[in-house]
C-alpha positions in Angstrom: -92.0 -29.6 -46.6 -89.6 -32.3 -46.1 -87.3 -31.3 -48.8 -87.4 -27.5 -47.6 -86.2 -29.0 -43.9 -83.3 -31.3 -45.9 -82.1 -28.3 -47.9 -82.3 -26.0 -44.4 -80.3 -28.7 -42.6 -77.8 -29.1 -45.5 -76.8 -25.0 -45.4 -76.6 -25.5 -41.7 -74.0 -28.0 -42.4 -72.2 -25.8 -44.5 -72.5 -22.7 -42.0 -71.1 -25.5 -39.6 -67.8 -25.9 -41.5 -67.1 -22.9 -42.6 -67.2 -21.3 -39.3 -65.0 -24.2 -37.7 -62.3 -24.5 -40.4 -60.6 -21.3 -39.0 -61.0 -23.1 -36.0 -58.9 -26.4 -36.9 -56.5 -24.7 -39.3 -56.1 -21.9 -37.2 -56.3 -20.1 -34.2 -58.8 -18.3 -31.8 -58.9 -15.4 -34.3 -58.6 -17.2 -37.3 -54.9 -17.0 -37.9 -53.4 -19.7 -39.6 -51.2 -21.9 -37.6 -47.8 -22.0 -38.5 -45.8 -25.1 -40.3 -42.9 -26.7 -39.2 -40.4 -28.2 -41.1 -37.7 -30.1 -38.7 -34.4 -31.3 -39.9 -32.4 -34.0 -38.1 -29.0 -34.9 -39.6 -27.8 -38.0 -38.1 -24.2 -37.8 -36.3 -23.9 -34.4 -36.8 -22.2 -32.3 -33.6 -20.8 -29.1 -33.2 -19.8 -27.3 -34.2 -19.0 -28.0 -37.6 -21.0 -25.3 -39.7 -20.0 -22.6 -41.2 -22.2 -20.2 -38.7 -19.9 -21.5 -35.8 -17.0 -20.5 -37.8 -15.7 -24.2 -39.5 -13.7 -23.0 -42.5 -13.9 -26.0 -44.1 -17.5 -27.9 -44.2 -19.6 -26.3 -46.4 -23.2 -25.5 -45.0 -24.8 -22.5 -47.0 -28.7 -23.8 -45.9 -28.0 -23.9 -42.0 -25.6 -20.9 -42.5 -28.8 -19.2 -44.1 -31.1 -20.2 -41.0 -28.5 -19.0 -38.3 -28.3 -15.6 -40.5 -32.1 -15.4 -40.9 -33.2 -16.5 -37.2 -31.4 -17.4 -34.3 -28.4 -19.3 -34.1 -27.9 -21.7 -30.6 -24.7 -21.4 -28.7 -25.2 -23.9 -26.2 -27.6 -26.8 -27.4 -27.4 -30.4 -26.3 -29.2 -33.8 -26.3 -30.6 -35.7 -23.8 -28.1 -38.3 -24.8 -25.4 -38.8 -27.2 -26.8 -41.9 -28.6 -29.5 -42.4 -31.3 -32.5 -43.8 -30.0 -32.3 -42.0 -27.0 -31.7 -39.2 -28.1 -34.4 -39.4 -31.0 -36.9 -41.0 -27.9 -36.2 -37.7 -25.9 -36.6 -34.8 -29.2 -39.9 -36.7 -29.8 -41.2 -36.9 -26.4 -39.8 -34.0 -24.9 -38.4 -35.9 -21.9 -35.1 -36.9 -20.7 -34.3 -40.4 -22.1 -34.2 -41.7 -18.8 -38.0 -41.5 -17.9 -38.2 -43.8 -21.2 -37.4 -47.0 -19.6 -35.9 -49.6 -22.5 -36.1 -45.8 -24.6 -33.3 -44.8 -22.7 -30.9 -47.4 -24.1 -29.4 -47.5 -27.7 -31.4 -50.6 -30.3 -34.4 -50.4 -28.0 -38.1 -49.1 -28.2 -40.6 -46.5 -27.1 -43.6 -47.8 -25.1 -46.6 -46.7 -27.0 -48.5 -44.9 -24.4 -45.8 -42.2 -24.4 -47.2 -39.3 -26.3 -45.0 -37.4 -29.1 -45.6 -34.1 -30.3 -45.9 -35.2 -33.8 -49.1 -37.4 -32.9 -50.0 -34.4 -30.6 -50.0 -32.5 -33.7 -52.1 -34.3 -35.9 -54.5 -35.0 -33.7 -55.6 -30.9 -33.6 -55.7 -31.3 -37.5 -52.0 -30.6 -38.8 -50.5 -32.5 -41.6 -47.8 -34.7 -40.5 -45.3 -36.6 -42.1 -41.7 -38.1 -42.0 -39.0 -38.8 -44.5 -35.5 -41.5 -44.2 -34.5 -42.2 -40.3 -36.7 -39.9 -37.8 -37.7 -42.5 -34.5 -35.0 -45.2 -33.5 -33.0 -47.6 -34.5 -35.0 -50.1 -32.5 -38.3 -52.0 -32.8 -41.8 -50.2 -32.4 -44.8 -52.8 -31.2 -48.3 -51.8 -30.3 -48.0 -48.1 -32.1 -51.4 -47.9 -34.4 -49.2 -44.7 -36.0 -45.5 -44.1 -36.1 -44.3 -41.9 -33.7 -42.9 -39.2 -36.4 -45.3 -39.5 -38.0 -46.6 -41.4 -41.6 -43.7 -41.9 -44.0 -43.2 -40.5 -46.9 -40.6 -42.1 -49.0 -40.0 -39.8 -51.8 -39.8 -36.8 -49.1 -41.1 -33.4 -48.5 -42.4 -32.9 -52.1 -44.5 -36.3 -52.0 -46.0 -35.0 -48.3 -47.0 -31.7 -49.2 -48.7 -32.8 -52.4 -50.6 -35.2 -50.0 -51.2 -32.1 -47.9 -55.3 -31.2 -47.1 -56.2 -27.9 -48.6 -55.4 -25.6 -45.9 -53.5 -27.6 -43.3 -50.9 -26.7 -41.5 -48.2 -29.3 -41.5 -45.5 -30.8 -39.8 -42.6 -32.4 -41.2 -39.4 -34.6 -40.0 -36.8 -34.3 -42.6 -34.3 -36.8 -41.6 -31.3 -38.6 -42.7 -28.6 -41.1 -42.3 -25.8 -38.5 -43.1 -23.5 -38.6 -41.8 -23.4 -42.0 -40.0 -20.9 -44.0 -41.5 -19.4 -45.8 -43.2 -18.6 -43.1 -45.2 -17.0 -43.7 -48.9 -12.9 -43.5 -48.4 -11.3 -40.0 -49.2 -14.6 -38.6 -50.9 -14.1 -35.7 -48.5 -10.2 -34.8 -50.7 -11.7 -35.4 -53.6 -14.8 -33.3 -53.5 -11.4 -30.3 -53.4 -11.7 -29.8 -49.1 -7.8 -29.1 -48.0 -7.0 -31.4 -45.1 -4.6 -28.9 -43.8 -7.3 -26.3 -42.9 -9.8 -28.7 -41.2 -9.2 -28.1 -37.2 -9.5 -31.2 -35.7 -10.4 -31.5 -31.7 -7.6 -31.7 -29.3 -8.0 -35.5 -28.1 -7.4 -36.8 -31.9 -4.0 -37.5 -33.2 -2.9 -35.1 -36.1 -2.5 -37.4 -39.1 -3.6 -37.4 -42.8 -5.7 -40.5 -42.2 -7.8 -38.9 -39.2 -8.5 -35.9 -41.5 -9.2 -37.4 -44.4 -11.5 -39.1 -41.9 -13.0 -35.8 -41.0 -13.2 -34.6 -44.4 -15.4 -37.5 -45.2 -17.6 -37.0 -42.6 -17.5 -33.1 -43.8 -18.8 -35.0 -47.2 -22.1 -36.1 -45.8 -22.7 -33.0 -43.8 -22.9 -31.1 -47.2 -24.9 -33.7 -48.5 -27.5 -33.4 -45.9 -27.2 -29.3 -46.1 -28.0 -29.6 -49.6 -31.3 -31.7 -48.3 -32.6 -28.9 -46.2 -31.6 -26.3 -49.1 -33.8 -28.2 -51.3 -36.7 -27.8 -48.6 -36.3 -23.9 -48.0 -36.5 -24.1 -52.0 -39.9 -25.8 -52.5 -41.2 -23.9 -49.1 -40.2 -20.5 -51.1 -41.7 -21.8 -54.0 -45.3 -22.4 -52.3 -45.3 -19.3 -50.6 -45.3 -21.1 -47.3 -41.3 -20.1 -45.9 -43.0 -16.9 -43.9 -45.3 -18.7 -42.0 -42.8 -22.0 -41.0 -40.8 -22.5 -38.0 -37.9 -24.2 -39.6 -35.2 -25.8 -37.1 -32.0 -27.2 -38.1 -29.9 -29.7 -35.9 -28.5 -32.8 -35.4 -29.1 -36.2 -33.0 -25.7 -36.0 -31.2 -21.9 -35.7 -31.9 -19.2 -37.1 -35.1 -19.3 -40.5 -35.1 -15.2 -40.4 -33.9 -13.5 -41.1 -30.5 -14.3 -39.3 -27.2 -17.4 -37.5 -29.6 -20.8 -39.8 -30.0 -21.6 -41.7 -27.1 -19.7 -39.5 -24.7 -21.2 -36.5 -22.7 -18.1 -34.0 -23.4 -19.3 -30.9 -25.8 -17.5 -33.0 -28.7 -20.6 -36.2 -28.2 -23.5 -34.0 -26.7 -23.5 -30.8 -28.4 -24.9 -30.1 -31.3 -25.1 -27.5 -33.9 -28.8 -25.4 -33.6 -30.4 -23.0 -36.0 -34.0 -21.3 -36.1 -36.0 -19.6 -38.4 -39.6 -18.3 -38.0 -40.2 -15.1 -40.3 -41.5 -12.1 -38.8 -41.5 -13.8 -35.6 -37.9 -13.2 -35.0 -37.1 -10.1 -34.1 -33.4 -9.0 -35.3 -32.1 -11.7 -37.2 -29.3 -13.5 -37.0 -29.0 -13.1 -33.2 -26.7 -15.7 -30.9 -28.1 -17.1 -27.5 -25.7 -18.4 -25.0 -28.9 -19.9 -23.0 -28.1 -23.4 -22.3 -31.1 -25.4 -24.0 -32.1 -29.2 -24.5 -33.3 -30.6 -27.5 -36.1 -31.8 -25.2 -37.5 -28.3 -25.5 -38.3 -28.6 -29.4 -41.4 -30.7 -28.4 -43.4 -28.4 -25.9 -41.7 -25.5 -28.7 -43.8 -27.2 -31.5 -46.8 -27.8 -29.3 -46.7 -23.7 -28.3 -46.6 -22.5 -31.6 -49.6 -25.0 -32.8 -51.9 -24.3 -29.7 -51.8 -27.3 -28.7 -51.8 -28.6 -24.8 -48.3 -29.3 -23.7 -48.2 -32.8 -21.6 -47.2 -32.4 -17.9 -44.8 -35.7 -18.7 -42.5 -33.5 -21.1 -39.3 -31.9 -18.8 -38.7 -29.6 -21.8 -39.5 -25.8 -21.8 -40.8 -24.1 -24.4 -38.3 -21.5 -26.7 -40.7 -19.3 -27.7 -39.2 -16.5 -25.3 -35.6 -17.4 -26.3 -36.9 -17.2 -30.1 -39.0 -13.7 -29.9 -36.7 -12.0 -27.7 -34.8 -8.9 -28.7 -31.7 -9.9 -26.9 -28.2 -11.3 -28.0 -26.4 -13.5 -25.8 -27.9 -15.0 -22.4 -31.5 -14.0 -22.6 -33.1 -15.9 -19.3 -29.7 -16.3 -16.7 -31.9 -17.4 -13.8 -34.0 -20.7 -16.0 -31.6 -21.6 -18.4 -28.0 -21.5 -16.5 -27.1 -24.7 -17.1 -27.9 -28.3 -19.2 -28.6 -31.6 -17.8 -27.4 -34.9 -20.1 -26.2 -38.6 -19.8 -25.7 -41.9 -21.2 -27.0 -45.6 -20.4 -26.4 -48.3 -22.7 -25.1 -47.5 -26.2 -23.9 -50.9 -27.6 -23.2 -53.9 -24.8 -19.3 -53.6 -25.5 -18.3 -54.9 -21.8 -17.0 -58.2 -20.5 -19.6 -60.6 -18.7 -22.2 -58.7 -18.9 -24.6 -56.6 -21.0 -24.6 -53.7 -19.4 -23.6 -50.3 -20.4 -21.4 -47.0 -19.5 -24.1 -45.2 -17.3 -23.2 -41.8 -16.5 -24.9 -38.0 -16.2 -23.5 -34.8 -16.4 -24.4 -30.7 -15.9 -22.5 -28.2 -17.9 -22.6 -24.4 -17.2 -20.7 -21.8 -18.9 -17.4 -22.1 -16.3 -17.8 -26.4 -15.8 -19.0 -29.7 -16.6 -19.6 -32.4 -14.5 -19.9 -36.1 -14.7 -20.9 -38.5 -12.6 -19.7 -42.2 -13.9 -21.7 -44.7 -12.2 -19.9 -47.8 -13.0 -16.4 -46.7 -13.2 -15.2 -50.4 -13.2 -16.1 -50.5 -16.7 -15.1 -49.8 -19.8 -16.4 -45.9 -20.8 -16.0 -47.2 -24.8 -16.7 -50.9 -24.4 -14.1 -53.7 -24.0 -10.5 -53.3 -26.2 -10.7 -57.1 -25.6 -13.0 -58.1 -28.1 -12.7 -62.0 -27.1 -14.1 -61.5 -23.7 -16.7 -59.0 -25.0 -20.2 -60.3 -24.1 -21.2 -59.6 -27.6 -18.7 -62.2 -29.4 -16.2 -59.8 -31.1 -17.3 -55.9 -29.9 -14.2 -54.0 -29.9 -14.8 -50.6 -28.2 -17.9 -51.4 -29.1 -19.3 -47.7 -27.9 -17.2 -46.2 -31.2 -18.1 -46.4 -34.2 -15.5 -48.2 -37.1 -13.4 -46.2 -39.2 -10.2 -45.0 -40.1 -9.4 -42.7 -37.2 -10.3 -45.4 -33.9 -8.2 -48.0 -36.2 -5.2 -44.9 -36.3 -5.5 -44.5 -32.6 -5.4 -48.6 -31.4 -2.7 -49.1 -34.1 -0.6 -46.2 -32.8 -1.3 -45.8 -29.3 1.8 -47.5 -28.4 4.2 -44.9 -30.6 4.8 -42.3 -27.8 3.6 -40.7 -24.6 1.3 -38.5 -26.9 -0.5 -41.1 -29.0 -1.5 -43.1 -25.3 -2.4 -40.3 -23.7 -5.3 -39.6 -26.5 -5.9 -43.1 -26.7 -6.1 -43.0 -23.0 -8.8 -40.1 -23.1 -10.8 -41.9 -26.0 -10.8 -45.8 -24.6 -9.0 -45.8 -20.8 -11.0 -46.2 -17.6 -12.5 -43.4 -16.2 -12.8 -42.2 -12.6 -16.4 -42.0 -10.8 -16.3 -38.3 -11.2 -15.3 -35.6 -13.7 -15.0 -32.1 -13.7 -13.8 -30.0 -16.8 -12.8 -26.3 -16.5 -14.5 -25.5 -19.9 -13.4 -21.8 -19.4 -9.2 -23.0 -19.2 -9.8 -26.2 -21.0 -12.7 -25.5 -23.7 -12.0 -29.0 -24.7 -12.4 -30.8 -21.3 -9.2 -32.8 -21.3 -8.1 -32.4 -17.9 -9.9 -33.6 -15.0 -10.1 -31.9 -11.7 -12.8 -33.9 -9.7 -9.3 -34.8 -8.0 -7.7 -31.1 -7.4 -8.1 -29.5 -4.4 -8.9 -26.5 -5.2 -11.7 -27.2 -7.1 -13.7 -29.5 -3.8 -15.9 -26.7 -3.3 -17.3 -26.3 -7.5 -17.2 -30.1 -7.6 -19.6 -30.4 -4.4 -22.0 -28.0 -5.4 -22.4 -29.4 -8.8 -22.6 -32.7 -7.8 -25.3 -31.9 -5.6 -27.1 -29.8 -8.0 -27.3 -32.7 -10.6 -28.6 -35.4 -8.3 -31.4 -33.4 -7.5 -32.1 -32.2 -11.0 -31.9 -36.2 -11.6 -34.5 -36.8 -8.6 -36.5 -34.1 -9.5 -36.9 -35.8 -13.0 -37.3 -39.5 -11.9 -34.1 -40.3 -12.9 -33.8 -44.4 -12.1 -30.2 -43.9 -11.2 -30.5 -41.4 -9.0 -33.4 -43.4 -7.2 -31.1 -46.2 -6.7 -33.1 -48.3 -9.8 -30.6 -47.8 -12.5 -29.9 -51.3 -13.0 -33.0 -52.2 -15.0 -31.4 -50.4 -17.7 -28.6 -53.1 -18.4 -31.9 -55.7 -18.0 -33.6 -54.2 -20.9 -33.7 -56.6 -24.2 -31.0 -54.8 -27.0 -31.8 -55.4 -30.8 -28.6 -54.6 -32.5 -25.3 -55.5 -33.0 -21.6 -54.2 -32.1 -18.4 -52.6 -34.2 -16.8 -55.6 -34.2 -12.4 -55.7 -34.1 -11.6 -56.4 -38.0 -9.7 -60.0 -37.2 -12.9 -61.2 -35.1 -14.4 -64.1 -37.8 -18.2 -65.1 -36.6 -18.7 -68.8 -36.4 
C-alpha cells in the first residue's frame, strides 16, 4: 500500500511539472516567451551608421537590424554620461530619481529594481558580458544588476542556458571609449576626406583621423553583434529574439558626450523582432528614451512593469504598420539632462547640472548653474580635482587641436567657445534652421513666446517625475561621494 501511494504521489509530481513548464517558459497559452539579446556599445552616438547614411563607418550588423526591423530616428538617453545613463536603461527611470545614480563614478541603491532581475526572477536566463552597469561601486546587491557575468560572452551563457529558458542577454562593450590606438582608423583603408565631421569641430587631419579611430572601434563592436546574430541563426533562436542595438550616449569628442545637444544625447537605435514586425525596415520619427527599453523587455516577457519606471513600453511603436511619427500626441517630444559627470570645477565638487526637451522644431536647456564651467575648469591648477582640465571631455587628439589652436582666428575660438566657454542659464536651438544647434536664441525676441512655453513644459515634466532640481533639492547631487578620477591637462605631474 505504501509504495502504491509513493509511486501515485511521484506521477503527480510529474503531472505537476509538466503542466507548469509552459507556464514558466511561456505564456498563458503555452507560447514560448521571446529572448532578448541587447547590445550596448559604449560612446557610440548618432548617427554614425551606415543606416543613418555615414559613408564612411562600416556597420553591416546594425545596418542588418534597421533593414530587418525598425530603425529609430529620434532616440535619446536619460543622460549623456555613463552611469547614468546605464542606471536609467536598467531601471527604466530618469537618472535623476536615482539619487548618487544620477551622477557619473557613483552607484545604484539596491532596492531599485532592474528589468534584468525582473526577468529572472519569472524564470528567464540572464546573463551579461564586458561593461553593462556603471562605472561606479555596487554594495549590498546579492546579484548584479545586469545580470551574472559571463566572461567568455554570449556562447559561454547560452551553453549555461536551462533546457527551455528563455533568456536575456547584455552584450556590452568598452568600444569605443578611448583611448583609441593612433591612426588605426587610416590604416584599416577609411579616407579621411569623406568622413563628415559635425559643424562645432575644426576641419583638420588630426580631428579626423581622430574620428576615424573612433570609426575603428565602432566596426569592432559591429562585428561583436554580427557574431551574436550568427550563433542566434545557428540555434534556431533569431525568429523568436527581440534584438536591440544602441549605444550609452554620444562620441567621446567636444560639445558630444556629456552635453545634451543631439551630438552627446542621441544615439543610434535599431530593432529586430521577426514576424513581430510588420514591414521591415520601417523609420519612426517618435521621440523615445532609452528608459522605455525596460518596461519594453518587461512587455514582451509578461512580466509586471514597476510603477517606479517613467519609461513607456515600444511595443506599439514596434508592431505598428506605420512609417514616420506613429503616436504624435504621447511621444512629441524627449526629456534629458546632466548632473555631475567628472568634478572638473574650481572650489568645489560639483557638477554642470542642466535639463533639456527637444521636439522636432526645438531644444531647450535649462543650465542651472551657469557660473560654472559647462566642460569643467581650462584651469587645471585651480581644479578641485588636482590637475582636471575640461575635465567633462574626454583626452584625445581633437580637445588637444582645439585648446592648442583656439587662439589662431575668429573661427577656431568661436568652436572652442561652443565646446568649453560659459554658457547662459537658458538655451534654445532651432533644430529645423540649425540641425546642429549652434546658435542660441533663448536671447532673440522673436522666439520669447517658443522659449516660454517650453520652458514651462519641461519644469513640469521635471516635477511630474520628481526631478530634485526642479523641487528646489538639486544640490544633494554635488554632495554625493564620486569614485573616479579626471582627464587630467598633459603638463599636470601628481605629487
Amino acid at each position: 500500500m505504501n509504495m502504491r501511494l509513493s509511486f501515485i504521489k511521484r506521477l503527480l509530481v510529474v503531472v505537476i511539472l509538466l503542466t507548469t513548464v509552459p507556464l514558466l517558459h511561456g505564456d498563458q497559452n503555452g507560447a514560448k516567451r521571446p529572448n532578448i539579446l541587447f547590445a550596448i556599445a559604449d560612446d557610440w552616438g548618432w548617427p554614425h551608421a551606415g543606416a543613418y547614411g555615414d559613408p564612411v563607418v562600416k556597420t553591416p550588423a546594425f545596418d542588418r537590424l534597421a533593414r530587418e526591423g525598425v530603425l529609430f530616428e529620434h532616440a535619446y538617453v536619460s543622460s549623456p554620461s555613463c552611469t547614468p545613463s546605464r542606471n536609467a536603461l536598467l531601471t527604466g527611470q530618469f537618472h535623476w530619481r536615482l539619487g548618487p545614480g544620477g551622477n557619473l563614478w557613483s552607484t545604484l541603491h539596491p532596492s531599485t529594481p532592474t528589468y534584468p532581475l525582473l526577468l529572472e526572477e519569472s524564470g528567464y536566463h540572464v546573463g551579461s558580458w564586458r561593461k553593462s552597469w556603471g562605472p561606479g561601486k555596487l554594495t549590498d546587491w546579492e546579484k548584479h544588476p545586469a545580470g551574472k557575468r559571463y566572461n567568455k560572452g554570449f556562447a559561454e551563457f547560452l551553453d549555461a542556458r536551462p533546457r527551455g529558458a528563455p533568456f536575456c542577454f547584455f552584450l556590452g562593450a568598452s568600444d569605443p571609449h578611448r583611448g583609441y590606438v593612433l591612426n588605426s582608423g587610416v590604416k584599416s583603408g577609411m579616407d579621411l576626406s569623406k568622413i563628415r565631421l559635425f559643424e562645432c569641430f575644426p576641419d583638420s587631419l588630426a580631428v579626423r583621423g581622430d574620428v576615424a579611430d573612433y570609426y575603428f572601434e565602432v566596426q569592432r563592436f559591429d562585428r561583436d553583434v554580427a557574431a551574436a546574430l550568427e550563433k542566434l541563426e545557428e540555434i534556431g533562436e533569431i525568429e523568436n529574439t527581440i534584438i536591440v542595438m544602441t549605444g550609452d550616449h554620444g562620441m567621446p569628442f567636444p560639445r558630444c558626450k556629456s552635453n545634451l545637444y543631439d551630438s552627446g544625447a542621441r544615439v543610434p537605435l535599431a530593432i529586430r523582432w521577426g514576424a513581430k514586425i510588420k514591414h521591415p525596415g520601417r523609420r519612426i520619427e517618435d521621440f523615445v528614451s532609452l528608459t522605455d527599453l525596460a518596461p519594453t523587455f518587461l512587455q514582451i516577457a509578461g512580466v509586471a512593469i514597476p510603477q517606479v519606471m517613467t519609461g513607456r513600453s515600444l511595443i506599439t511603436l514596434l508592431t505598428s504598420e506605420k512609417d514616420g511619427v506613429v503616436e504624435p500626441d504621447s511621444r512629441a517630444f524627449v526629456l534629458h539632462g546632466k548632473e555631475r559627470h567628472v568634478p572638473g570645477q574650481e572650489g568645489h565638487m560639483g557638477g554642470y547640472p542642466c535639463r533639456g526637451i527637444r521636439n522636432h522644431a526645438f531644444l531647450y536647456i535649462a543650465n542651472f548653474k551657469p557660473d560654472r564651467w559647462p566642460s569643467g575648469t581650462p584651469n587645471y591648477r585651480q581644479a578641485a580635482v588636482p590637475g582636471a582640465w575640461l575635465a567633462d571631455c574626454d583626452n584625445g587628439p581633437t580637445k588637444t587641436y582645439m585648446n592648442d589652436n583656439k587662439d589662431l582666428d575668429d573661427h577656431h575660438r568661436r568652436l572652442w567657445d561652443l565646446s568649453f566657454g560659459m554658457r547662459p542659464a537658458e538655451e534654445l536651438y532651432d533644430c529645423i534652421q540649425d540641425p546642429e544647434q549652434l546658435v542660441n536664441l533663448a536671447d532673440n525676441p522673436a522666439y520669447a513666446s517658443v522659449k516660454a512655453v517650453l520652458a514651462a513644459q519641461l519644469m513640469d515634466q521635471l516635477q511630474r517625475t520628481g526631478d530634485p532640481r526642479a523641487l528646489g533639492q538639486g544640490d544633494q547631487f554635488d554632495e554625493y561621494p564620486y569614485l573616479g578620477g579626471a582627464p587630467q591637462h598633459p603638463s599636470f605631474k601628481n605629487k
